[in-house]
Each structure stands twice: as C-alpha cells, then as structure tokens.
N, C-alpha and C positions, 0 to 999 in steps of 0.2 A: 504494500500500500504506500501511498505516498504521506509525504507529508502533511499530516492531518492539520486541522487547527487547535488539536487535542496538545497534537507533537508541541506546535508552537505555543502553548502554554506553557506547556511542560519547560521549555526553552525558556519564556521571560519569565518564570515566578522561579527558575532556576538563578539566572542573571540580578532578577530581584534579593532575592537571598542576598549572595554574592555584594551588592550594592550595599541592602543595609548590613551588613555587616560587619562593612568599614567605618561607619559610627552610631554604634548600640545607641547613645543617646538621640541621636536621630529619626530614629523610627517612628514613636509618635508624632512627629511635627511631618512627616514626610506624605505625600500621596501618592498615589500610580494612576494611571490611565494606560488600559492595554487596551488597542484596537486598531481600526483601518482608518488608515488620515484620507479626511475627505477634502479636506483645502489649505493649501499651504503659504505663506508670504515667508520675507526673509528673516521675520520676527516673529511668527507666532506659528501654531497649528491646529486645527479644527479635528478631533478624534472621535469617531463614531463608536462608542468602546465595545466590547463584547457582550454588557450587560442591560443595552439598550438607551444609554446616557451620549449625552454630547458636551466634551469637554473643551476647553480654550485651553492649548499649553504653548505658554511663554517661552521665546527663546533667548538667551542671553549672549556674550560674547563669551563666559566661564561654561556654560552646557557643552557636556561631555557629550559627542554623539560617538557608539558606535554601532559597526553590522557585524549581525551574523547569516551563517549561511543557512536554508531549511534543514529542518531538521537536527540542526548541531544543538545541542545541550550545556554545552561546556564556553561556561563565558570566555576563558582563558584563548580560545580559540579566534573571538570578533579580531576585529579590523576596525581602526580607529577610521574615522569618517566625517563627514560635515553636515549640520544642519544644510547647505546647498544641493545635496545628494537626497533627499526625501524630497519624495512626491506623492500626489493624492495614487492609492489604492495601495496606498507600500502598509508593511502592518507594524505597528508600533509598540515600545512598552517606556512611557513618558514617569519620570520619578522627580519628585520635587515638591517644596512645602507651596501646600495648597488645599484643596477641598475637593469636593465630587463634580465641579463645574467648572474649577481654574485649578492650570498648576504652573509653576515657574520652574521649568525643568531643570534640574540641575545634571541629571542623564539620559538620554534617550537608545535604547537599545532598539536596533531598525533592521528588517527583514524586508526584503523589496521584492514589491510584486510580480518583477521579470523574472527571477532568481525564484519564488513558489511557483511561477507554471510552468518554467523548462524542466523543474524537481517532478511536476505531477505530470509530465505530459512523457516522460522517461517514465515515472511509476506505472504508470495509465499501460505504455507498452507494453510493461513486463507482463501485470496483471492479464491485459488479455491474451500472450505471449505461452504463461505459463500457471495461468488460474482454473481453475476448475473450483462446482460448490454442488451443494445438492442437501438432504436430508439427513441428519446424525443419527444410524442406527443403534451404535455401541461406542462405550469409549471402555478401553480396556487397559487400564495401565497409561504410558505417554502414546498409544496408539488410539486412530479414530475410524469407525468404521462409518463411510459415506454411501446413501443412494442418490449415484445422479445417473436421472431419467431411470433407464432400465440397466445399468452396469454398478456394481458394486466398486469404490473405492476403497482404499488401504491408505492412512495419513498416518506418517510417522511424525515424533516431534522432539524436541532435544531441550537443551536448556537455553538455548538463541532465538528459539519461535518464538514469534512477537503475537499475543493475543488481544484482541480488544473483543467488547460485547456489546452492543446495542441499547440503550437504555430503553428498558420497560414501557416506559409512559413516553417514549417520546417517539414521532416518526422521522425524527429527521437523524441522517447518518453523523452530521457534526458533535452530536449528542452521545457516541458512542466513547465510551470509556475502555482505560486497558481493563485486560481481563487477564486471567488464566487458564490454566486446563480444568480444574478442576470446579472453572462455570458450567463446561458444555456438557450438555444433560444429551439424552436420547431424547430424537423429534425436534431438536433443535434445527435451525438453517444454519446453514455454514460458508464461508470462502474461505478458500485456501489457493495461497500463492507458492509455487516451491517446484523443485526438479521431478518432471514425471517419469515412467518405466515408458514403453516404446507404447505399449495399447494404452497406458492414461488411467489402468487398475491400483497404480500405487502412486502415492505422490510424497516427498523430501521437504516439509510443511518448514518456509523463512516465515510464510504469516498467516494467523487463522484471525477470520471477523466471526462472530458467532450470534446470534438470538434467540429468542423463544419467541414464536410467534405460529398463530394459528393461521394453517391451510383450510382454507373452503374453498366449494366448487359447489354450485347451485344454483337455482332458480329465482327471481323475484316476485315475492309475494303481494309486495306493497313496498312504495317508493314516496317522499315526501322531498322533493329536491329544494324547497323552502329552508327546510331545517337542516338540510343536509344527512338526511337519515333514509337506509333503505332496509327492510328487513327480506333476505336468504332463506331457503330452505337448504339448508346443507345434504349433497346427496349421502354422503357417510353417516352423519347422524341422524337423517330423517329428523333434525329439528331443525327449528327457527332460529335465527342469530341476526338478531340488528347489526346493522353496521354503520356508523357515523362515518362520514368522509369530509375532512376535511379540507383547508386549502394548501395541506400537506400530503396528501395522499395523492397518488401518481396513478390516474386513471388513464388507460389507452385502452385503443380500437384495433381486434383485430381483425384484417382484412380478409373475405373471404377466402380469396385462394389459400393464404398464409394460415388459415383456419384448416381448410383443406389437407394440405402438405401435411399437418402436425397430424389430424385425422388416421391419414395412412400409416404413419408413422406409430401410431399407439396397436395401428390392426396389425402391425408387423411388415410391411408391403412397403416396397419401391416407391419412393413419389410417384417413377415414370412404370409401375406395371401396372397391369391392366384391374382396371377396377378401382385404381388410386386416383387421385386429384384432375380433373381435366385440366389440361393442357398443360401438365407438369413434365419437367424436362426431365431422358434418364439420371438417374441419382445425384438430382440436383432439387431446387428448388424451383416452381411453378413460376412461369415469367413472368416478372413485373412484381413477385412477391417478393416483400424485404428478406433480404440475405442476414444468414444469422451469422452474430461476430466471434471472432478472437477464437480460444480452444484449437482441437487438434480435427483436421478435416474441413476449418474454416472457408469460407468464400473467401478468394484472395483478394485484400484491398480492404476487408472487411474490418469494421471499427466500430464499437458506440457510439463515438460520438458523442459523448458527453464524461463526466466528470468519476473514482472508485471507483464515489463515488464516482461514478464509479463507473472513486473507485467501483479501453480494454471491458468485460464484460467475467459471465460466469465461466466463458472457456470453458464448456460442459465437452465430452468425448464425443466424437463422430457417430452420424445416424448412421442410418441404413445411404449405401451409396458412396459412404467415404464422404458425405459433406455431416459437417456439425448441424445440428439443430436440436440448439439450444434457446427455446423460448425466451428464456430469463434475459439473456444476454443481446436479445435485439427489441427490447421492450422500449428503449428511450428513442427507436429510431420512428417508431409506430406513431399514429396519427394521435392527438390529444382525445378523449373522451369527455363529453359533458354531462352531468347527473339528470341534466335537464329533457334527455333525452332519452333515458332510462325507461321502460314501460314493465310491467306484471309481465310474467311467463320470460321475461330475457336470461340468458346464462350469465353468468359473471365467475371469474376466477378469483378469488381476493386471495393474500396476504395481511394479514392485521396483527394489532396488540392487544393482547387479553388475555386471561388467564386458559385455561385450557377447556374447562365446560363453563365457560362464561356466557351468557345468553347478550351480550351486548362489545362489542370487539369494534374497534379503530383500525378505518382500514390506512392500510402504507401502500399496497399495491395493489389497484383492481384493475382486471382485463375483463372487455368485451367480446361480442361477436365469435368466443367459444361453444357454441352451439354442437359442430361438428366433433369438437375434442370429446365432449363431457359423452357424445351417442358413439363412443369408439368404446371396444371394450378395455378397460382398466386407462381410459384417454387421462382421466384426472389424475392421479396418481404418478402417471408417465411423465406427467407436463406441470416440472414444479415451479413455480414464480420466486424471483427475488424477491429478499422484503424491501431492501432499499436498492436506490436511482443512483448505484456507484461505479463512476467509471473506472473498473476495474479492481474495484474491491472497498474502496471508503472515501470519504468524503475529501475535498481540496483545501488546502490554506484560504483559498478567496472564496470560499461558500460565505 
C-alpha cells in the first residue's frame, strides 16, 4: 500500500515528539496544526487540518521549515527547507505558541504533494502488479487461508507484514488503522500485496488491509431514496436487512454485457462458448465491456484508475480463458449509480458495516444490474465485492 495519510501521521506526531522535546517546558504554551495548506503568501499559511478546523499559521524569519519524504518516520532523516518551497495541496505539521485558529510557527514539518502521488502512483502499480484479496476462510498460526472467486489462496506472513484494519463504523479507507494478525477473524475481507507462486495459490504477504464486513446479494423490497434507506432480502439468509447508503458509499452500474460475462463465469463456461454471453469474444471479455484490472491474466493496459485506495485493484487470479475477472477490481471504472433510481424487485450486491446478524448495515459498496450473476448457480458467492474504492489496496496521502 502506499502511503496512507494514516502513514503520515504517524510521521508528524513522530516529528512532533521529537520537537517538543527539545523544550519540556514548552509544550503547554505550544500548538500544532497538521493538514493540507490551502493558500499560501510569503508570510502566512491557511491549513485545512485533518480535524475539520481552519487555521492561520504565521510565518517568521526564525521558522524552522523542514521536508520529509512519504512515508519516512524518522525526523533525523528531513531536509532542511524554506517557507518559499510550500504550496497549496502540500501537507503540513505547523508547531508554535498559538491556539486552535492561529499559530506563529516556530517549525513546520512539510511533505509535498508531488512527492505523495509519485509514492502512491508507484504503490498503486505494485498493488495491482502483485495484489490479490478475496474472503478469510482460516487463519492458522502466521498463515491465512483466502477464497478468491473460486480458487483457494495460501498467505504466509512474517514479522515485516504490514497490517492495517478498516475501522468499524466508518466507510471511508482513510479511517483504517494499523492492525495485526491476530484482528483477522474468518469471513473477514482481505488484501494482500506480496510475491505470488506461478498459478496465484500462495502469496509472500509485504501487506494485508483486513475488515469485517457483511456480504449480501438480494432483492429490493422497498427503497426510500429521500432518506437514503433501502431494505434487501438477503438470498443466504432469507431475511430482510436495511441498508443506509450514504454519500460515502460507492454505488455503481453494472452493465449488461459485463453482467453477462460474470454470469458465465459462475456456470463455469467460456465467455466465448456457446450458451455464454452474446457476443463475447473467445476467453476474453464481451466487446465494449469494461476490462477487468491489474492481477494475473489481466487485460493489458489494464488499471483502476483511481486511488488503494485503491489503494492497481484486487488482482484476483485469472478466469476461465486466461483473462482475470475480477469484479472487485474494475468496480471504480463502472458507470456511477443513483439510489434515485432504484425500484422493488432490482438485485443489488452490497458490501457494508454491521455486525454480523444485524438487521440494519451501512453500505460501502453497492453494485447494480447483477441480475444475471445472482440467476447463475453459486453467481453470488463467486463474485465477491471490495468493501473499499482503493487503488490498489488503501487509501492516498491526498484523500
């Protein structure tokens, strides 16, 4: 994964430390503002902070500026720098006696915005280069057992695996905290970045993102797009389960053919043999349908096109045909969905947050126009959804 903005916390409350520590008495009289500078002059700076505040900090002729690079932790490592080198979208950690609304910096530790997207546009590659993710059947020891689609994974992990976990209540990937091994439950969702075996059965785990989050696949029973509320008939549990969606949850359309394709794909059957998708090409995907990204058997040229977040895409293993199709992984490239156009009787695939027989779950990722999938036998099951929108496995410095 790349450099989170998890990471770069970690980095300025690291740097902070470090700061006040060269004068213990200091520290009560001192502030911080850590966030993304929205406008800059040669004397001041507008900070939009992480916490949803806007602060003014003061620049002096004695303000210490310096950089570091993403991802580095280790103040020892910045590079001294000049207030003339920050510009609006660079991300900041301003220190200086002041308050929640002004500060007169006495240090600015600065991470610049060209320097996070060449870091996540490199993560981004690997991710979809060399990620793969799918279902947590078992965890056994530092071993993890994955279903993605219809092949079993083997994830080893060591004491360098980097784990982070999704936070509960929240849908968005920024939110996602480090983790360990010993979060990931069975039924969990999982990515994993790391060296695979030649068929994509075992993977050499550098990083796992991990969550609990409930899989449904159903019907609509009734939809209230005012409130933002639809309630599901789950086909597994033959019950109801509302779902709230809100202006975080990542609704797309999928298109007929690309419904199609996936279809065949759960009957076992060639795109291109008979009885599969019209007008789908052999062991490929039906013309004009979106190509699915990154992993092993990918369409070449193939990308998410967006952020792990993601964190490059799931890089699930190759279908039938030698091409990948991996739902999950070309979800950001599919057309938007609007709730407003939701009606009774539609399928929907969601991803949400909720406890596990919770009768009311938040969804993170709902797909349409699965019609086709859910009438293939075991389609659902086959065809597992991301919960987050990461290009290539977690969220960016500039989310």
């Amino acid at each position: 994964m790349i450099a989170t903005k998890k990471d770069f916390l970690a980095t300025l409350f690291t740097a902070t430390a470090v700061v006040m520590s060269v004068s213990p008495s200091a520290v009560a009289q001192n502030a911080s503002a850590l966030g993304t500078v929205k406008s800059v002059s040669s004397t001041s700076l507008t900070v939009a902070t992480d916490k949803g505040a806007t602060v003014a900090v003061t620049l002096g002729d004695s303000t210490k500026v310096v950089q570091l690079a993403p991802g580095s932790t280790d103040l020892k490592t910045a590079q001294p720098s000049t207030a003339s080198e920050i510009a609006a979208g660079d991300r900041v950690l301003a220190i200086g006696p002041g308050d929640a609304s002004a500060i007169t910096a006495t240090r600015v530790v600065l991470m610049k915005s060209g320097d996070i997207a060449q870091r996540n546009a490199t993560a981004q590659a690997d991710w979809q280069r060399r990620g793969s993710g799918g279902l947590v059947s078992a965890v056994n020891g530092g071993a993890i057992t994955v279903k993605s689609g219809q092949k079993t994974v083997e994830i080893s992990t060591t004491p360098k695996t980097i784990f982070r976990r999704y936070a509960a209540d929240s849908v968005k990937f920024e939110d996602a905290k480090p983790g360990t091994l010993a979060d990931i439950k069975a039924g969990d969702q999982l990515r994993v970045r790391g060296d695979k075996n030649e068929d994509g059965t075992a993977i050499a785990a550098d990083e796992i993102v991990s969550g609990a989050f409930r899989n449904l696949a159903g019907t609509v029973t009734s939809v209230d797009a005012a409130s933002g509320k639809l309630v599901l008939k789950d086909l597994t549990s033959k019950k109801n389960v509302t779902v709230m969606v809100t202006a975080n949850s990542d609704f797309r359309e999928l298109p007929p053919q690309a419904a199609a394709m996936f279809a065949a794909r759960a009957r076992g059957q060639q795109p291109g043999a008979a009885g599969a998708a019209p007008g789908a090409q052999g062991g490929g995907a039906p013309q004009g349908a979106p190509r699915p990204a990154g992993g092993e058997g990918a369409a070449a040229g193939g990308g998410e096109g967006r952020r792990f977040g993601g964190p490059g895409g799931a890089g699930g293993p190759g279908g039938p045909g030698g091409r990948g199709m991996d739902l999950a992984s070309m979800l950001s490239r599919l057309p938007a969905g609007q709730l407003a156009t939701v009606k009774n009787g539609d399928a929907l695939m969601i991803v949400g947050t909720g406890a596990a027989n919770a009768d009311t779950v938040t969804a993170v990722t709902m797909l349409s126009g699965v019609e086709p999938i859910l009438a293939a036998p075991n389609g659902a099951s086959s065809m597992n959804l991301a919960p987050w929108s990461m290009g290539g496995g977690g969220g960016g410095d500039a989310q």
